[in-house]
N, C-alpha and C positions, 0 to 999 in steps of 0.2 A: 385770170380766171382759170380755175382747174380745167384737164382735159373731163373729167364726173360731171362737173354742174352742165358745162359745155354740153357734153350727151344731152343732159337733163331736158336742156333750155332747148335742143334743137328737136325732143321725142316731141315735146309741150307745142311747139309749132308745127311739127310734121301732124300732130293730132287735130290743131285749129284749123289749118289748112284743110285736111278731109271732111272734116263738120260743116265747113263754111262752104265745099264745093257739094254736099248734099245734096238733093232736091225739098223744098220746103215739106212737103207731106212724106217723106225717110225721117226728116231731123223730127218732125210730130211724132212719128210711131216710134223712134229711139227713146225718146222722151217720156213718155207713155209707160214704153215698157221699164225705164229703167225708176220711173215712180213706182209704179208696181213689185218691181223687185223690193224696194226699200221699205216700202209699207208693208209686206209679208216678213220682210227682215227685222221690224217694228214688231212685229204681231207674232212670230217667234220668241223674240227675246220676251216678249212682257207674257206667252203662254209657260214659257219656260219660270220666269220668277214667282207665276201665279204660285206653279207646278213646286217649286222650292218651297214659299213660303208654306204652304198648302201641307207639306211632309211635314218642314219644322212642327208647324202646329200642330197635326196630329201625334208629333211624339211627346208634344209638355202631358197629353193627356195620360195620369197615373195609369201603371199597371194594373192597377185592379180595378182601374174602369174602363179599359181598352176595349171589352166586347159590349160597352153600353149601346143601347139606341133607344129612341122615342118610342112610347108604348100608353103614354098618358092622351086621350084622344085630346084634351084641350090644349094638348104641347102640337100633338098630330095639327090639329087646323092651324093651331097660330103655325105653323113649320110652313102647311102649304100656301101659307099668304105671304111668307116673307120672301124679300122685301116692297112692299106695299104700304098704303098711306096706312091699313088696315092694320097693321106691325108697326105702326111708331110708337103704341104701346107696350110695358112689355110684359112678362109675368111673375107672379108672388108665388113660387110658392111656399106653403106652411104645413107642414106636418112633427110629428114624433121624431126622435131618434130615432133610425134604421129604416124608416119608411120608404124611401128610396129615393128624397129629393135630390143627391148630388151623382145618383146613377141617371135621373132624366135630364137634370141638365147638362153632364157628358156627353149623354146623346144626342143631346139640340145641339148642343156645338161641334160634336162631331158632324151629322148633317150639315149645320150650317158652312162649315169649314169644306169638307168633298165639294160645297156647289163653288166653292171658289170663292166664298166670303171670305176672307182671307182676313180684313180688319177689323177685327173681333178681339175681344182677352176677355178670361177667365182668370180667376183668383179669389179666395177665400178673404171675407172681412180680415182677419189678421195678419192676414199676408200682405194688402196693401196696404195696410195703416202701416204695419214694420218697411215696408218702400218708400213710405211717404216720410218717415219719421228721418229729420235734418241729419244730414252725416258729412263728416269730412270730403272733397270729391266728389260730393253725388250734388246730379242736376236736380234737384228738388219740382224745381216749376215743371220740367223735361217729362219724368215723372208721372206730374200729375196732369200733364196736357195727356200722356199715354191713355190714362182713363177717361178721362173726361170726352175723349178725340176720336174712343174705338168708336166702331161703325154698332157694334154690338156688346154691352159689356156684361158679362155673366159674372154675378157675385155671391157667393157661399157664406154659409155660417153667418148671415146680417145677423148682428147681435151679441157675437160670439168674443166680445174683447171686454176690457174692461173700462169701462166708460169714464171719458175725460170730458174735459172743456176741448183738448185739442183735436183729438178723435171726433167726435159728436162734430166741430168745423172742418175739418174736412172733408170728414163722408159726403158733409151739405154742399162742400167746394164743390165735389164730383157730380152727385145727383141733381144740385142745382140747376148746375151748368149743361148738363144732358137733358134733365124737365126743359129749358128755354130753348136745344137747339133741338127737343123733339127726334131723339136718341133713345130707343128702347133698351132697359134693363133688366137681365133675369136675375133677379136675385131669390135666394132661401132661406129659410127661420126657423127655427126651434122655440121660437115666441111668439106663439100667434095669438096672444092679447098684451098691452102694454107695451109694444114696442118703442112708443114712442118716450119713454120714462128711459129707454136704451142709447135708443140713436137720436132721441131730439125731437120733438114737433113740427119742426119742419120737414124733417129725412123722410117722416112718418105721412105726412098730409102728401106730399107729392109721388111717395110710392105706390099711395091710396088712389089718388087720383089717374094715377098714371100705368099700372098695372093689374092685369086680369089675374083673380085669385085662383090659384090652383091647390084645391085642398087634397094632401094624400095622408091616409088613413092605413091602422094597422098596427102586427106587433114590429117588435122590432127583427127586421130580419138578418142582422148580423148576430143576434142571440140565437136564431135557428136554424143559420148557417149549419 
C-alpha cells in the first residue's frame, strides 16, 4: 500500500473516530447544518440554470421584437392567470397582416419567460414543419416530443405553409397530443375563416374548442411604419 492511500485511509479514521466520540445532540446539529448547506447548494445551482436558460430564451426572441410587451387586455388577463387551471386553455389569435399579432405574442412570452417559465417554445408554422420534416441525423420523435412536451407552445403564421397530407398529420401529432395532456397553445392566423380546409378538421375543432379568440383589428402597421 502506497505511503498516499496510507494518509488517506488513516485521515478517513481519524474523521470516524471524532464523529463517533460526539455527543448525540452535536452529531444532530452537524447533520442538520450540513442538509441545509446541500439543499441551498440544490437551490443555487437550479436558480442559476433557471437564470441561464431564462437569457438563452430571451435571446432566440428577433430583433425587431426585443421591445415587445403585452398590451392586448385579453393577452393582460390570460397573463395574470397563468399558470392556473384557468390557463390550460390557450389563445387564437386572428387578425390582418401587420396587425400586431406576432408583436403580442413576443410579449406573452417574453413575460412568460422573466417569470421563470423557462419550458416554453415559440416558432412559426413553417418553421416547425421544416424541423419535423425526416433528415439524415436528426432525431425526428426528439423533435417532436420538443413540441408537444413545452410547458407553453407559442405558434405563428398557423396556416402559412403549403398544405399536405403530411403537414396537416403532424400539426395534429402536436396539437392532439397537447388537446389530451391539457397544454395550452398560442397560436396566430392570417385565416380567420376556413381554416380548417388549411390545417385539417381536426387541428381546426380542437383549437376551437380549446382556445380563447383574440381578435385584432386595423391597417397594416408595417405599411405605416
Amino acid at each position: 500500500m502506497s505511503d498516499a492511500l496510507t494518509d488517506i485511509i488513516s485521515t478517513w479514521q481519524q474523521r470516524a473516530d471524532e464523529w463517533e466520540a460526539l455527543p448525540d445532540d452535536e452529531k444532530k446539529r452537524r447533520s442538520e447544518a450540513i442538509r441545509l448547506e446541500e439543499e441551498q447548494r440544490r437551490l443555487e445551482e437550479w436558480a442559476d440554470q433557471v437564470e441561464r436558460k431564462t437569457r438563452r430564451l430571451l435571446e432566440t426572441i428577433p430583433r425587431r421584437y426585443r421591445e415587445a410587451r403585452v398590451t392586448h387586455p385579453q393577452v393582460k388577463a390570460w397573463l395574470e392567470n397563468y399558470p392556473t387551471d384557468r390557463t390550460r386553455d390557450g389563445l387564437y389569435f386572428v387578425g390582418g397582416t401587420g396587425t400586431g399579432k406576432t408583436w403580442e405574442m413576443f410579449g406573452l412570452f417574453r413575460a412568460v419567460v422573466e417569470e421563470g417559465r423557462t419550458s416554453c417554445r415559440f416558432a412559426s408554422m413553417p418553421t416547425m414543419l421544416d424541423e419535423l420534416r425526416p433528415r439524415e441525423a436528426a432525431d425526428s420523435w426528439a423533435i417532436l416530443d420538443g413540441y408537444i412536451g413545452a410547458s407553453l407552445l407559442f405558434l405563428d403564421d398557423l396556416g402559412a405553409h403549403k398544405p399536405s397530407e403530411w403537414a396537416e398529420e403532424k400539426l395534429y401529432q402536436v396539437i392532439d397530443q397537447r388537446w389530451q395532456w391539457e397544454r395550452p397553445t398560442i397560436v396566430a392566423t392570417n385565416v380567420p375563416k376556413n381554416l380548417g380546409s388549411i390545417v385539417g378538421e381536426r387541428v381546426a375543432s380542437r383549437l376551437a374548442g380549446t382556445c380563447e379568440l383574440v381578435k385584432l383589428v386595423g391597417s397594416d402597421r408595417r405599411r405605416s411604419a
